[in-house]
C-alpha positions as CSV (number, residue, x, y, z in Angstrom):
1,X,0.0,0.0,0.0
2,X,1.2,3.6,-0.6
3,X,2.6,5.9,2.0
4,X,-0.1,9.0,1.7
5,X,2.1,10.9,4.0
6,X,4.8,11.7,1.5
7,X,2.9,13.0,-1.0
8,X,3.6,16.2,-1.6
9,X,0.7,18.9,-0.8
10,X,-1.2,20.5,-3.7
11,X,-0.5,24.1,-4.6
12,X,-4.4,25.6,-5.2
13,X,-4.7,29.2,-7.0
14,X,-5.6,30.5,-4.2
15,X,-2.0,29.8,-2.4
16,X,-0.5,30.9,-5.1
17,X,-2.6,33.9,-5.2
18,X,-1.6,34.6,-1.7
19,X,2.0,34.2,-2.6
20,X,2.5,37.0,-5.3
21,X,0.4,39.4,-3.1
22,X,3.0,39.2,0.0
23,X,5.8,39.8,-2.8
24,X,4.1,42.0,-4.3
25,X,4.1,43.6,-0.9
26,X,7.5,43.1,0.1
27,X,8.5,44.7,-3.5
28,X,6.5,48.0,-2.6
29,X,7.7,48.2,0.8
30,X,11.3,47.7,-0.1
31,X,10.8,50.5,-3.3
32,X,9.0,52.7,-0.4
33,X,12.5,52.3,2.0
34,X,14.8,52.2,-1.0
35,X,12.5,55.7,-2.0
36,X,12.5,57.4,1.6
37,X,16.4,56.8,1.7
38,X,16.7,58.6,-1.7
39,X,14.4,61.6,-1.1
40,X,16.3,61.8,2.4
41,X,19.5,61.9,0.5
42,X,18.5,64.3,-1.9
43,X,16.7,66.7,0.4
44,X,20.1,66.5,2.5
45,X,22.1,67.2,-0.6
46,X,19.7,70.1,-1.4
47,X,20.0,71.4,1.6
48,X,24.1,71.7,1.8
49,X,23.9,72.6,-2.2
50,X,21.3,75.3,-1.0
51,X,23.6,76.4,2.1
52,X,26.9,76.1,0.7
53,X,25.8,77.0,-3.1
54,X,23.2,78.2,-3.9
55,X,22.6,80.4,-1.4
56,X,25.2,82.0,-1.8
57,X,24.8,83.1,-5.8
58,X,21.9,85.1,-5.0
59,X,22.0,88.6,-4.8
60,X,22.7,90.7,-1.9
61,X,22.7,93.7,-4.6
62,X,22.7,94.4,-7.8
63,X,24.8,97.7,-9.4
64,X,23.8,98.7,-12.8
65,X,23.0,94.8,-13.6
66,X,26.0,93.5,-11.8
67,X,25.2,91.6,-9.1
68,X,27.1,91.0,-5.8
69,X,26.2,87.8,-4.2
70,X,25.3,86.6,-1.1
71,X,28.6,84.4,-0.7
72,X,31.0,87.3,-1.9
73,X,29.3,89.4,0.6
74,X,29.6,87.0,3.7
75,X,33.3,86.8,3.0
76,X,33.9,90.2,3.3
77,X,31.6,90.4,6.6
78,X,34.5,87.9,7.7
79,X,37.1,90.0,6.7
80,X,36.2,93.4,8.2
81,X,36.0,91.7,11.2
82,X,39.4,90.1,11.4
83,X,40.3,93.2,10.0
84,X,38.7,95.3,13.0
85,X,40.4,92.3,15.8
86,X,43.6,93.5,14.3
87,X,42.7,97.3,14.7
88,X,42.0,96.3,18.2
89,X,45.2,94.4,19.1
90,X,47.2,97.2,17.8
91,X,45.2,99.7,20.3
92,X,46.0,97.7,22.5
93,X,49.4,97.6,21.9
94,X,49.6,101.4,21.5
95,X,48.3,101.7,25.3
96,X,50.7,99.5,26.2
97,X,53.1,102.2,25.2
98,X,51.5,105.0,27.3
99,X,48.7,106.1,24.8
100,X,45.4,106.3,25.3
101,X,43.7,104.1,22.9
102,X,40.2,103.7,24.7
103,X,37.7,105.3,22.9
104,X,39.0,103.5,19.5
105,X,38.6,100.1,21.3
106,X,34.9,101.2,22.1
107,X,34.8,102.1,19.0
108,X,35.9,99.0,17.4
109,X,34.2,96.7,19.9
110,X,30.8,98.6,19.3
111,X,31.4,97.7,15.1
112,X,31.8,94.5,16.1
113,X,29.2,93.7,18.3
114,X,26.5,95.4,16.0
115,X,26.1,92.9,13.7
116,X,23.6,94.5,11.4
117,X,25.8,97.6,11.1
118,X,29.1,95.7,10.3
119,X,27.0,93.6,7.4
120,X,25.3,97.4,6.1
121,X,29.0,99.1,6.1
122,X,30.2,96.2,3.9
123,X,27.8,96.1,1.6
124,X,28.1,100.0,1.1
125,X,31.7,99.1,0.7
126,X,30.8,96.7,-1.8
127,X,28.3,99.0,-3.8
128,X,31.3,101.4,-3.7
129,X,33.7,98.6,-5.2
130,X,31.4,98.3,-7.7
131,X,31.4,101.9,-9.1
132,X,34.5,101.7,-9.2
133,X,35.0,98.5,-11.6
134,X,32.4,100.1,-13.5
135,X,33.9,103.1,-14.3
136,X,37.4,101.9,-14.7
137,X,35.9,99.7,-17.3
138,X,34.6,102.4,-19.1
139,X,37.9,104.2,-19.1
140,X,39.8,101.4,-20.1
141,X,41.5,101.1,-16.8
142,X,43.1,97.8,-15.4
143,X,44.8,96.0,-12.7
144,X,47.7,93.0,-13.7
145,X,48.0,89.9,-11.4
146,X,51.4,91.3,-11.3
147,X,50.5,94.4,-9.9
148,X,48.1,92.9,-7.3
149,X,51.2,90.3,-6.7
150,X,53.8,94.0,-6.0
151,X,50.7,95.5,-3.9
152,X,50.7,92.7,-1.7
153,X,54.6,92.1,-1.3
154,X,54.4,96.0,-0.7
155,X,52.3,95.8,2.5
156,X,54.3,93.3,3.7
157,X,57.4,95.6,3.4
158,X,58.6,93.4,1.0
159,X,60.8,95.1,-1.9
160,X,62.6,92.7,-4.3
161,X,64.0,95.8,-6.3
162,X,64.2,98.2,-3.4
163,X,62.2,100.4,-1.3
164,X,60.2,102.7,-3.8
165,X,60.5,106.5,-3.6
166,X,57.2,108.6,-2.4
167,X,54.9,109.2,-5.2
168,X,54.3,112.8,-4.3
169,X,57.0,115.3,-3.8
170,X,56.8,118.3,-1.7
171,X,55.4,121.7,-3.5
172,X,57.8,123.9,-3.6
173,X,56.7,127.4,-3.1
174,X,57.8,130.9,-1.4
175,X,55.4,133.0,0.5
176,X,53.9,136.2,-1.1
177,X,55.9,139.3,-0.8
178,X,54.1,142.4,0.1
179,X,53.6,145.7,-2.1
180,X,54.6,148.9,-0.2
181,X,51.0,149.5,-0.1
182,X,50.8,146.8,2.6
183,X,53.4,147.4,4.2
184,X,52.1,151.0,5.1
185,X,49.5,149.1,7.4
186,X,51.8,146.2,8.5
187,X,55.1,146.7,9.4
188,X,58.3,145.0,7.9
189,X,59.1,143.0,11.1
190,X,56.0,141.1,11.2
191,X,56.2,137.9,8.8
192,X,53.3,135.4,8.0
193,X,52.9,132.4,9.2
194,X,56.1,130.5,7.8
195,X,53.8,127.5,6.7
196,X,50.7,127.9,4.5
197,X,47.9,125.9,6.5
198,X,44.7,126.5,8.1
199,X,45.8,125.5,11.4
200,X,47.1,128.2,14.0
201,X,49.3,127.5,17.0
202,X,47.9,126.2,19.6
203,X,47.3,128.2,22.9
204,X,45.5,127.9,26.4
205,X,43.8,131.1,25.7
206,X,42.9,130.3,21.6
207,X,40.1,131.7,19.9
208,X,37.7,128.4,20.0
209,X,36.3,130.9,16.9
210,X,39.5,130.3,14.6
211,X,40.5,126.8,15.0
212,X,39.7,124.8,11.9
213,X,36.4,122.8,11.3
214,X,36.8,119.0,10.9
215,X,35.3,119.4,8.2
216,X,38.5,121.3,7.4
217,X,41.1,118.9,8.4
218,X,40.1,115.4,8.2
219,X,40.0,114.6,5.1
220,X,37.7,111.5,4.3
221,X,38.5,108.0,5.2
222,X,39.3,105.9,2.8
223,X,36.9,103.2,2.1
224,X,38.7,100.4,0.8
225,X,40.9,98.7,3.5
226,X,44.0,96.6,2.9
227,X,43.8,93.5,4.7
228,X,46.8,93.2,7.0
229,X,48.2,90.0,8.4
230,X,46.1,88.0,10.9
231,X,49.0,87.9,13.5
232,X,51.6,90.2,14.1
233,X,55.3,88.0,13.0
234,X,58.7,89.7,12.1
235,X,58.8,92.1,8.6
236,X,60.7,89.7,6.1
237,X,63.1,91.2,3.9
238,X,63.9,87.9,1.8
239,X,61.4,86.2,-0.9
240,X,61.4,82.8,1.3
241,X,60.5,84.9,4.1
242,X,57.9,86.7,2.5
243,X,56.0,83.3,1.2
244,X,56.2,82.1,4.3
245,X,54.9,85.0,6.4
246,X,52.5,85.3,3.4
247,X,51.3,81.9,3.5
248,X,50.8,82.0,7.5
249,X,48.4,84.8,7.0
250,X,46.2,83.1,3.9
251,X,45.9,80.2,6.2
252,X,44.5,82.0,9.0
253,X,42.3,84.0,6.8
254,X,41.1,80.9,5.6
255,X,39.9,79.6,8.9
256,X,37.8,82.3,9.4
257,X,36.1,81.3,6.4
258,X,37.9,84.3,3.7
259,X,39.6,82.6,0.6
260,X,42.7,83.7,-1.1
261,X,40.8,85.1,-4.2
262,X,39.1,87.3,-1.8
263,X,41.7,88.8,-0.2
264,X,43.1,89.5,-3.3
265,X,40.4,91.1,-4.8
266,X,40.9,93.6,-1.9
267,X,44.0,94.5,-3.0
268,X,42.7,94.8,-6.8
269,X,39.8,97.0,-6.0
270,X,42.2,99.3,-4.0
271,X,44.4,99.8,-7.1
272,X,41.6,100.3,-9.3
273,X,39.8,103.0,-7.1
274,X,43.8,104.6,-6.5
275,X,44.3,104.8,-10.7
276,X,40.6,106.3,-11.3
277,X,41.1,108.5,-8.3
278,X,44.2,110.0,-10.6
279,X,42.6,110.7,-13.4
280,X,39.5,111.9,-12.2
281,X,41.1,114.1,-10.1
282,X,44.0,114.8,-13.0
283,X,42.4,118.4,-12.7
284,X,42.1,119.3,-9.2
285,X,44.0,122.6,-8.4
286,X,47.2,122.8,-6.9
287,X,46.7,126.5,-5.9
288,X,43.9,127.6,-3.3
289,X,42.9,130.9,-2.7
290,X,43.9,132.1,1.0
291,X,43.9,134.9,3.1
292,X,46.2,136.6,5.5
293,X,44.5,138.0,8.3
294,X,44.7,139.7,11.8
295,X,42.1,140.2,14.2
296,X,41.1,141.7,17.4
297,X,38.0,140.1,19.7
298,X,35.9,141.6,22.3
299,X,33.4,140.2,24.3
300,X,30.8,142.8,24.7
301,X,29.6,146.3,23.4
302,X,31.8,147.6,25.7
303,X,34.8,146.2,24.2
304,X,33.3,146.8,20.8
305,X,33.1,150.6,21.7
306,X,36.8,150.8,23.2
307,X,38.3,149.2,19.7
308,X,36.3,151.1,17.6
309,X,37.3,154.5,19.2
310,X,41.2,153.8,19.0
311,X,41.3,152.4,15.7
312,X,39.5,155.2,14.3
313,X,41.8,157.7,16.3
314,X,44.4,155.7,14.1
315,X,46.3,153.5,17.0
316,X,48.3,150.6,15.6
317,X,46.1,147.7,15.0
318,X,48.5,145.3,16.7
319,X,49.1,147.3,19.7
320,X,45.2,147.2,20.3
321,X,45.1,143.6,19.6
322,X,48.1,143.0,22.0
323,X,46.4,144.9,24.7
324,X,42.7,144.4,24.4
325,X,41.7,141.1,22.3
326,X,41.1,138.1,24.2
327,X,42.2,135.9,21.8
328,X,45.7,136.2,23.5
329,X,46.9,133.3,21.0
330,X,46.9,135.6,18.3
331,X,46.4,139.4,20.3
332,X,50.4,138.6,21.9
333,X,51.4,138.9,18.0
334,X,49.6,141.8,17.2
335,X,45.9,139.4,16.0
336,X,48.4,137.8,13.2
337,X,46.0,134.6,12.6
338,X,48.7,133.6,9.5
339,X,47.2,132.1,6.2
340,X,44.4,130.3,5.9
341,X,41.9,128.8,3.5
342,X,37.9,128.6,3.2
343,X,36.6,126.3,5.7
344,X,39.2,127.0,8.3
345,X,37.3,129.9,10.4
346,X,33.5,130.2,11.4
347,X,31.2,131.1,8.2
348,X,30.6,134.6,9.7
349,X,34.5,135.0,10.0
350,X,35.3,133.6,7.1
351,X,32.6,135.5,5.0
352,X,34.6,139.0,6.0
353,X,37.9,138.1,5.8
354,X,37.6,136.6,2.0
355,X,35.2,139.7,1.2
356,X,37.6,142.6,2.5
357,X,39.7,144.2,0.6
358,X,43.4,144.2,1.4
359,X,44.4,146.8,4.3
360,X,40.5,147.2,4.8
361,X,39.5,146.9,8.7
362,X,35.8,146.0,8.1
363,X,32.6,146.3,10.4
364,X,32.4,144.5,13.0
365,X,31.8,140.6,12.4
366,X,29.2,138.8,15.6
367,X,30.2,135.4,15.9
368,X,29.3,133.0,19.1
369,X,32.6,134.0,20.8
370,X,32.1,137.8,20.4
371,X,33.4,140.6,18.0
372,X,35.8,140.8,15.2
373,X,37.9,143.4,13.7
374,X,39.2,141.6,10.6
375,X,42.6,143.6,8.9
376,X,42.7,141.6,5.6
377,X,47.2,141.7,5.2
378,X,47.0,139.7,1.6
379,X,44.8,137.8,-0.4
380,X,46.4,135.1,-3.1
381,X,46.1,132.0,-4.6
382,X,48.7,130.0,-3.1
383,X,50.5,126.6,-3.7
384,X,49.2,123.8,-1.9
385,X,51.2,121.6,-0.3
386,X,51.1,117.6,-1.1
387,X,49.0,116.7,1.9
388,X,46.7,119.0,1.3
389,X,46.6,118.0,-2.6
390,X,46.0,114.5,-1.5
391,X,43.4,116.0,0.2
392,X,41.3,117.6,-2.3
393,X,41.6,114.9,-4.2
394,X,40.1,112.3,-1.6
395,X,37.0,115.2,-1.6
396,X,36.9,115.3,-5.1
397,X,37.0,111.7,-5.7
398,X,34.4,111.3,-2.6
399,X,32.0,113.6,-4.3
400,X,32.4,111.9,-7.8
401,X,31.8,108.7,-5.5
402,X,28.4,110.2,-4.1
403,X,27.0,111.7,-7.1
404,X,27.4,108.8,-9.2
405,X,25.0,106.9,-6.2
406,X,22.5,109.4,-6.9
407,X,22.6,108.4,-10.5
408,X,23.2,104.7,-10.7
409,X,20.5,101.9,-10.4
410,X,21.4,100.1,-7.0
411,X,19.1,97.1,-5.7
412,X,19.6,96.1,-2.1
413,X,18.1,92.9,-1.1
414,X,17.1,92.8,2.5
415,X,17.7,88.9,2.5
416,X,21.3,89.8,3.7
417,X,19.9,91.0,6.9
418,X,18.7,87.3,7.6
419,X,22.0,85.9,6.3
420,X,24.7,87.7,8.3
421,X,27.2,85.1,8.4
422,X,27.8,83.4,12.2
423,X,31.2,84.4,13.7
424,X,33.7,81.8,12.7
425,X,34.9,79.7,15.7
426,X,38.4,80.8,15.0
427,X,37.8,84.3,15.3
428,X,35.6,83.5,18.7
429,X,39.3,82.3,20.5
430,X,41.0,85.9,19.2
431,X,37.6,88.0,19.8
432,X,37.9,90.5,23.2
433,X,35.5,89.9,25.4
């Protein structure tokens, strides 16, 4: 008889049924895994390609069509900041030395705790840059790599063919000599000021009303900074120890998140704003019309009454000034204030003295501090001396900078506000607290 038991069972449709829908099953569930691990891997990859990419090619601005992106901005952010730790290690060094440094490391620590300012003065910075490039464009003006390569070996006191010779030579130039006219009302033995500036010497007694303006004197920054090294090491004076110092500084840039290219692009813009700067400026005087002046100041109508009376009795101007101004800077030499320029003296001041005619005493001038008697001695256009060239051409170039603002198309995109770029954690060990 047959053994039943090993027959083998019969497979009905309806097992086999049953068997295609569980790997049918087991096919979608593993196509649902293999699918969440791919759109998990591709969102993660879209969101470093969106941080470390893409985000960073949108625009922060744009200049006349050119845009400045988001990732060109956030470098710079980085580098004004290792740029202002340096600012503040040198104050510091500088008060080591006996100087009082504190207000600039207020100043410094303010700039770098306000985020949002630091991220606007860049991007104005940037905006600036950007003019800049434009217009030396349109004037055919350009940088070399080789020039950027001597500009940086230049700020690290580096010069393979020697130290270079200043740029600008002193003005050579000889005070005015005065007709016999003028020397009727001033005698021989008084001499101007031996130096042509707007600045007078100094006294505890000075006329706060004939100091100059700061609008007079400081001349404006300059925008573009060169980036310095990150840590203070020995000047080198051979190539090797140039690379290496050089090298050293790129590295420590780069952990704080600032590429070579950038740094050197610093250096570019700066030579491309310092060549359109010459020849926009090509035409800027190097005379300006000054004025020789002496004056006596009174306090009161008393005072004003007591002048007026001897000078019109014809006593010598000085000897009034001498005894009865009290501006003794200038009243112990007779009210000789020297040369100066416009924007030197108060408007009211300044208004008589250009307007009187030489060996004129005018009316009365009222400013804040009191009365003038203004004596105009001479009234030329005189050379200017080479820091104060350099300064009329930073104003000149500062209000081409300005006007061509007004006039260009410049779109800021307030996404940079949300994407001020986190302090890098090497910067947090150098930081003050």
């Amino acid at each position: 008889m047959a053994n039943q038991g090993s027959n083998p069972k019969a497979v009905t449709k309806k097992h086999i049924a049953r068997l295609e829908r569980e790997r049918r099953q087991v096919r979608l569930i593993r196509a649902i895994a293999i699918g969440g691990i791919i759109l998990v891997a591709l969102l993660l990859g879209y969101g470093y390609l969106n941080l470390n990419y893409l985000q960073l090619r949108e625009p922060v601005a744009e200049v006349n069509g050119e845009v400045l992106t988001i990732g060109q901005w956030q470098e710079r952010v980085q580098l004004q900041r290792v740029s202002l730790l340096n600012q503040y290690n040198q104050a510091l060094l500088y008060q080591n030395f006996g100087l009082d440094t504190s207000q600039q490391q207020q100043q410094i620590l303010f700039s770098l705790q306000n985020t949002e300012i630091l991220g606007q003065q860049v991007l104005d910075q940037m905006v600036d840059d950007a003019l800049v490039r434009q217009e030396a464009a349109k004037r055919g003006i350009t940088v070399s790599a080789e020039e950027i390569e001597e500009a940086i070996q230049s700020a690290y006191q580096f010069f393979p063919n020697g130290t270079p010779t200043p740029t600008i030579t002193p003005t050579e130039f000889s005070l005015p000599t005065l007709s016999a006219e003028q020397l009727k009302f001033y005698p021989p033995t008084s001499i101007p000021t031996a130096v042509l500036t707007a600045t007078t010497a100094p006294t505890s007694t000075q006329d706060p009303s004939i100091t100059p303006t700061t609008a007079a004197t400081n001349a404006p920054p300059t925008p573009t900074f060169v980036p310095q090294p990150a840590t203070a090491t020995a000047t080198p004076f051979t190539l090797d120890g140039f690379k290496t110092q050089y090298q050293e500084t790129v590295d420590n840039f780069k952990a704080n998140g600032i590429s070579e290219a950038a740094l050197r692009s610093i250096y570019e813009s700066q030579l491309l704003r310092e060549k359109l700067t010459k020849v926009l400026t090509a035409e800027v005087p190097a005379t300006e019309e000054q004025v020789w002046a002496r004056h006596i100041l009174v306090a009161d109508a008393t005072g004003l009454g007591i002048v007026r009376s001897l000078l019109v009795s014809g006593k010598d101007f000085g000897d009034i000034a001498k005894k009865y101004s009290i501006d003794t800077g200038s009243g112990a030499n007779g009210g000789d204030l020297g040369w100066f320029g416009r924007g030197a003296m108060v408007p009211e001041f300044e208004e008589a003295a250009f307007s009187q005619k030489v060996g004129e005493i005018g009316d009365p001038v009222q400013s804040q501090f009191g009365f003038h008697f203004i004596q105009v001695i001479a009234h030329e256009n005189v050379p200017v001396d080479a820091s104060g060239i350099e300064q009329n051409r930073e104003e000149a170039f500062q209000e081409w900078l300005t006007s061509t603002r007004a006039t260009s198309a410049i779109l800021i995109h307030e996404v940079w506000r949300e994407r001020i770029p986190p302090t890098p954690e090497a910067f947090n060990q150098q930081q003050p607290n």
